[in-house]
Every structure is written in C-alpha cells, then in structure tokens.
matplotlib code that plots the C-alpha trace (Angstrom):
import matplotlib.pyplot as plt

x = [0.0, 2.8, 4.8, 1.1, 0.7, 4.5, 3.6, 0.7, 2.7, 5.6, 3.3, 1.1, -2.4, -4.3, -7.5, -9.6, -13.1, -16.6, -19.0, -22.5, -25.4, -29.1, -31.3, -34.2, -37.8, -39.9, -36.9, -34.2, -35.8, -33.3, -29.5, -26.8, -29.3, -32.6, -29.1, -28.2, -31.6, -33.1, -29.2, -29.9, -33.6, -32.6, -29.6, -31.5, -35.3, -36.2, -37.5, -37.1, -33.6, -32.2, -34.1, -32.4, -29.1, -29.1, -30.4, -33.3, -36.8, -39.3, -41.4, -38.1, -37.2, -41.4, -41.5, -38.1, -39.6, -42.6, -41.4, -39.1, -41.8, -44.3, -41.7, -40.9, -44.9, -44.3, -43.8, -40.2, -41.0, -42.7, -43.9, -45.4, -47.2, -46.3, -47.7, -46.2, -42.8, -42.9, -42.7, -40.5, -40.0, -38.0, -37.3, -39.7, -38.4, -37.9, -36.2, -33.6, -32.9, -32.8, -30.7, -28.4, -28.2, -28.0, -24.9, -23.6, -23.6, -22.1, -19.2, -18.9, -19.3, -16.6, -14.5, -14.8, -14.0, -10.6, -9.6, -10.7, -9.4, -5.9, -5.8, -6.9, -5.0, -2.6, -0.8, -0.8, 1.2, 3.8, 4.2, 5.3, 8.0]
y = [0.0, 2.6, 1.5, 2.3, 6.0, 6.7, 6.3, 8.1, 10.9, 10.9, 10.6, 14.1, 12.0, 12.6, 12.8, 16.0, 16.9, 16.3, 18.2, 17.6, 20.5, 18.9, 20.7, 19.2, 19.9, 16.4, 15.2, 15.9, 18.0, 20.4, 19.0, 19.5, 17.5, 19.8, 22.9, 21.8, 20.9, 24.6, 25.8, 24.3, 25.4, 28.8, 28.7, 26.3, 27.8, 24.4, 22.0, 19.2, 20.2, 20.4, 16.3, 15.4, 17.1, 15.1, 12.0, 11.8, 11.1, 14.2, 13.0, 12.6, 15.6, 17.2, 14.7, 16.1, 19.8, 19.3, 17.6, 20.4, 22.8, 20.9, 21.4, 25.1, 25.8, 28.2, 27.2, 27.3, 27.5, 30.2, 28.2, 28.7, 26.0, 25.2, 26.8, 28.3, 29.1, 25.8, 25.9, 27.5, 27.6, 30.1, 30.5, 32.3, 35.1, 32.6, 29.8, 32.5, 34.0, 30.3, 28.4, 31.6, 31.1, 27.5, 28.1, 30.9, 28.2, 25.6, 27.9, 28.8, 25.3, 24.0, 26.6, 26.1, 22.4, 22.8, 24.8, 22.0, 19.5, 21.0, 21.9, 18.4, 16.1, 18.4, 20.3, 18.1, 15.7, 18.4, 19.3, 15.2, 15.4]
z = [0.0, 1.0, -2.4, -4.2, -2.7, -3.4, -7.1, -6.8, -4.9, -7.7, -10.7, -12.1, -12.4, -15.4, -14.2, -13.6, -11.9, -14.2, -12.6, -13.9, -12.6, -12.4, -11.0, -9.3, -7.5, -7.3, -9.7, -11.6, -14.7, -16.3, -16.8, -19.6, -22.0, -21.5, -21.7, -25.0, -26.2, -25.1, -27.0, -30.2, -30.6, -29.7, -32.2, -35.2, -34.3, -34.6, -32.0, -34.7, -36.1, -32.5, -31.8, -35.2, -33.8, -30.7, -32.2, -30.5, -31.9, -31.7, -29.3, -26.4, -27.1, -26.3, -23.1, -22.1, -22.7, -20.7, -17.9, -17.8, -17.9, -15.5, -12.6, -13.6, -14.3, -16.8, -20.8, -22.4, -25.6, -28.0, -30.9, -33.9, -36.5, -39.9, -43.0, -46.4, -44.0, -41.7, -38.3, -36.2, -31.9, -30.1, -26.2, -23.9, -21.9, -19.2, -20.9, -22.2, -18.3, -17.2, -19.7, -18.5, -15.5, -15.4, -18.1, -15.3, -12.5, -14.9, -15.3, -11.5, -10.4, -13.0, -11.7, -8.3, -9.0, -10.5, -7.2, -5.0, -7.2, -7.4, -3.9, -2.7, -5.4, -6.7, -3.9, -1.5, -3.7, -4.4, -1.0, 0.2, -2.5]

ax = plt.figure().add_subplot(projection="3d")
ax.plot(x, y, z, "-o")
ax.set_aspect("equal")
plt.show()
C-alpha cells in the first residue's frame, strides 16, 4: 500500500473533476441534455432540427420539454405552427434567463471544482516530494 501511494505521490495524475449540474424539485428536470436541447432550438429555431441534432426522436425531445416545464410551471418555448414558411420555436423570456443562469452556474461550479481538485490532489502531492 505505501509502495502504491508513493507512485501516486511521484506521478502528475491525469485525471480532472466532471462536474454535472441537475437541477431538481420532485426530480431531476433540467441538466446539460434539456441545456443543450433549449441551445440548439434557440440557435436552429427548430424544435425538430435540435431532436435530429441530438439523435433523438421528436417525441423525447417534447416529453423532455414538458417535464421540464411541468416542474418550472411556466412554458419554455414560443412556438409557432407550420404553413407556407414551416414551423418554427424560439425561447420564452424565461427559458432565455434560465438556460443563463443554469450556463452561469455551470461555469462557477466548474470553476470552483478545478480549485478544490488542485488543492486536494494536486498540492498536496507536491508538498510530500
């Protein structure tokens, strides 16, 4: 066991923190998939390009909206049905402040992770040497 944590001690490990942010009221509803999902409808203005995106069928990607939106109680998504143009969806005013501040947290979180990750893996191996 000693002989193990000397090689950990003398060796850099190339592992790192993966932080994942879910957040949660009767269950886990909005994470990095609903993220990317609300992303790509905002960037494609398509609720079906951003499924085909994914590789997800349609009809995931709506139970995944509206489970979302059940827990929040307010919709997420401004749509509007097909004719001569198609159709096309777009965040509500509440989707856009939410997927920013869920991407605000990410960021803090991530950061915050590297400085305890570093301080409890990484310094305290250079400091035995």
């Amino acid at each position: 066991e000693d002989r193990a944590q000397s090689n950990l001690d003398n060796e850099r490990l190339d592992i790192f923190p993966q932080i994942q942010l879910t957040l949660e009221r009767d269950e886990g509803f909005f994470g990095p998939s609903v993220a990317q999902f609300l992303s790509l409808i905002d960037h494609t203005g398509s609720m079906q390009t951003a499924c085909r995106q994914m590789h997800m069928s349609y009809t995931k990607g709506w139970k995944m909206l509206k489970a979302a939106e059940k827990q929040l109680g307010h919709p997420l998504l401004i749509t509007q049905s097909g004719g001569a143009e198609g159709g096309s969806s777009r965040l509500s005013p509440q989707a856009r402040e939410l997927l920013d501040r869920y991407f605000q947290m990410e960021k803090e979180l991530n950061e915050t992770a590297k400085r305890l990750f570093e301080n409890c893996f990484l310094q305290g191996n250079e400091e035995q040497r």
